[in-house]
N, C-alpha and C positions, 0 to 999 in steps of 0.2 A: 186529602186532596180536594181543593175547590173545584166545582162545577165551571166556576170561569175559568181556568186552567184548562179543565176537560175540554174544554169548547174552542178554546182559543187553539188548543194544538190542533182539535179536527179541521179547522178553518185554513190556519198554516198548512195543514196536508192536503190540503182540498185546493189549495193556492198552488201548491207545489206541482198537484199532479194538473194543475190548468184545467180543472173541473167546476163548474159556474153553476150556480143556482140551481139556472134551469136546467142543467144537465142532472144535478143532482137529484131534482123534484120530479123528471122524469122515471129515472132509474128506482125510487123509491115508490114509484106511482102514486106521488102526492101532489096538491097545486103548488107553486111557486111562492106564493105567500103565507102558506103551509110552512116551508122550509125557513122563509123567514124569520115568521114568530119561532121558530123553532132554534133559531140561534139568538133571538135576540131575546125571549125568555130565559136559555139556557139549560132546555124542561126535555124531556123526550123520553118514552120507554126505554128497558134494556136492549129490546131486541131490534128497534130504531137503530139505537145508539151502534148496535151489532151490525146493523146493513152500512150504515154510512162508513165505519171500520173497512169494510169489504171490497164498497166502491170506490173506497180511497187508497186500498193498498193498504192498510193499517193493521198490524194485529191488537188484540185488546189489551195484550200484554203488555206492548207497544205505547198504546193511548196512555195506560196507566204508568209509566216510566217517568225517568224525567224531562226527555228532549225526542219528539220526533224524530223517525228516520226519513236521511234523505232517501228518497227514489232511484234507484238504479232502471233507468230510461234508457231504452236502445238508440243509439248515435249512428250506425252504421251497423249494418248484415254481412257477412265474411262473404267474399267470393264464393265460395261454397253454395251459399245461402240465395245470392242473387241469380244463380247458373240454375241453380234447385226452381227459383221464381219464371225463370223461364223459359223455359223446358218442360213448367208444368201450368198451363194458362189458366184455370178454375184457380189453384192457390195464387197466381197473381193477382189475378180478376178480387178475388176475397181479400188480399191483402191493400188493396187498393180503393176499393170499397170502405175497407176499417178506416182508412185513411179520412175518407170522406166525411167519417163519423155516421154511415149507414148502419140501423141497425138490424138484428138479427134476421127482423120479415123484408126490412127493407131490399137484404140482398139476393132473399129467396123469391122475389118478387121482380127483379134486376138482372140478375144474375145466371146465368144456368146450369144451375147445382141444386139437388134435392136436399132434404132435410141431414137427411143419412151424411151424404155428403160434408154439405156445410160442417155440421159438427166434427168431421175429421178434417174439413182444411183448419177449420180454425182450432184444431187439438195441435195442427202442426205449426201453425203460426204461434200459436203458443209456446211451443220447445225455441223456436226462434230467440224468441224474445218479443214479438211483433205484440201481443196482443196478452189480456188476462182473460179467462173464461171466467164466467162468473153463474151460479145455478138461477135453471130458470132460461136458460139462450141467451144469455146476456153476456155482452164482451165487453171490455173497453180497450182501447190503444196506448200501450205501452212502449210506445216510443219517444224518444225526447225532443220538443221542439226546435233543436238543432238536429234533426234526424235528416240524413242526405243520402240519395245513392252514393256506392263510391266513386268520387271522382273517378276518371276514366273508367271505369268497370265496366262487366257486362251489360248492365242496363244501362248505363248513361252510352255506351258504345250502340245499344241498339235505338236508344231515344237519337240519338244521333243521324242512326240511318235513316229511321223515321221519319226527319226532318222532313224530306224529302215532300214527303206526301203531307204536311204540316203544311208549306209553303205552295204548295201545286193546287192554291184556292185563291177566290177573287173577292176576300173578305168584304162583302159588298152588305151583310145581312146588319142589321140594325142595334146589334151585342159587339159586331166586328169592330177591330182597329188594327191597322198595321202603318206602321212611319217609318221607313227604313231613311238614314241619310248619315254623312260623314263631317264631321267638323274638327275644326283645331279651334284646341283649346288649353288652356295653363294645365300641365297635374294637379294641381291644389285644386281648381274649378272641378277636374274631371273626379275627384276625389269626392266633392263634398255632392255632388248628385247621382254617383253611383250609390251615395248613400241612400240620396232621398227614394232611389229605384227600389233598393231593395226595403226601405220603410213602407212602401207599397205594396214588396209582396208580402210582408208581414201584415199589415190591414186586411189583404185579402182573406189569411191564414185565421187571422184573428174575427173577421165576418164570419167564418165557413164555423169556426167554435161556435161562436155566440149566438147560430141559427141552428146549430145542431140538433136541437129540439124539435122545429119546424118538418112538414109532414113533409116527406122527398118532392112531393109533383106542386109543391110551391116553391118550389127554384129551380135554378137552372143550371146547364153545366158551362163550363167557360173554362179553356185552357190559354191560359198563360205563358207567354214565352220573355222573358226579358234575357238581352243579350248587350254586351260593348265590350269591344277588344278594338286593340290597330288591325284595321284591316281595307285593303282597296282591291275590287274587283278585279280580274285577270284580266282583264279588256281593256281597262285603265292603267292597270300597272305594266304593260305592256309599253304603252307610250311615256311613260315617266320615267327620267333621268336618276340613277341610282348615281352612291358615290364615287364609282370607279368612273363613270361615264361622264364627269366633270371636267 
């Protein structure tokens, strides 16, 4: 079996699990251009070659076959799972954190859970599916980029109430944005920039990857709300003509 073979699958599984250089040059505690030459020679010790297998999900048995495996990525958490989430606010807090791509001191640093601790939320996130442990305090997020609460579910029912106090501010600070307004428009219209909304929050998603690296207290936090449905206030639709009343 060629060495380009060898390489080309690690890259393919490294593509798959949406794992980027520098993420990987991190986790290896190598520089970035380290990891470079190191795919573009094709060169590496065994036991190299054995971390990168690790970080990627791969077994070596795996590498050596003839077709990578695909990833089984958690999609969605069972009612169970999300009731479990909050009902218990440290394994939230950690699971949520993971999300952020915080790593192990990051959260102990964040967070308020001791060491002890930590290692059993994230031993439970792991029976999830949420996350991989990995030796050393090392995690990474085992979820799949289409990962969602469950629609209506527990969390999204309590992100909901939330609202409340999401909206009950005077976005005034210099990160802020809020444009709430109502138009008519064709569906086809309404179609093709609900698109572009949510190619938006995938840039964001795809930012928050590509700095994952970057030390936490050179960025910032920023929550996000995108919202469009038919909908007209109760004050206004009080005085509007439905079709019975024609």
């Amino acid at each position: 079996m060629s060495r380009e073979f060898i390489f080309n699958t690690l890259q393919l599984q490294l593509q798959m699990q949406e794992i980027s250089e520098q993420q990987l040059a991190t986790d290896l505690q190598m520089t970035e251009s380290a990891v470079k030459n190191l795919f573009t020679t094709r060169d590496c010790s065994f036991t190299v070659l054995e971390k990168i297998c690790q970080i990627a999900g791969l077994r070596l048995e795996d590498l050596f076959g003839s077709v990578p495996r695909e990833p089984k990525l958690l999609e969605l958490l069972t009612q169970q799972h999300e009731i479990e989430l909050l009902n218990n606010k440290k394994l939230f807090a950690v699971a949520v954190s993971a999300m952020y791509f915080w790593t192990f001191r990051d959260i102990l640093a964040k967070v308020k859970v001791n060491k002890t601790e930590l290692v059993l939320l994230l031993q439970r996130l792991e029976e999830m599916g949420f996350v991989q442990n990995i030796s050393g305090n090392q995690f990474k997020l085992t979820i799949s980029k289409k990962f969602s609460w469950i629609p209506d579910g527990p969390i999204m029912r309590m992100t909901r109430r939330e609202s409340v106090n999401y909206f009950s501010y005077n976005f005034e600070e210099p990160i802020d944005l809020i444009n709430t307004f109502n138009v008519y428009v064709t569906p086809a219209t309404h179609d093709k920039l609900k698109l572009q909304l949510m190619q938006i929050a995938k840039e964001y998603k795809l930012a928050m990857l590509n700095e994952a690296a970057l030390p936490i207290d050179e960025k910032i936090q920023v929550s996000l709300c995108l919202a469009a449905r038919s909908w007209i206030p109760n004050f206004l639709q009080s005085q509007m003509r439905t079709a019975d009343s024609k």
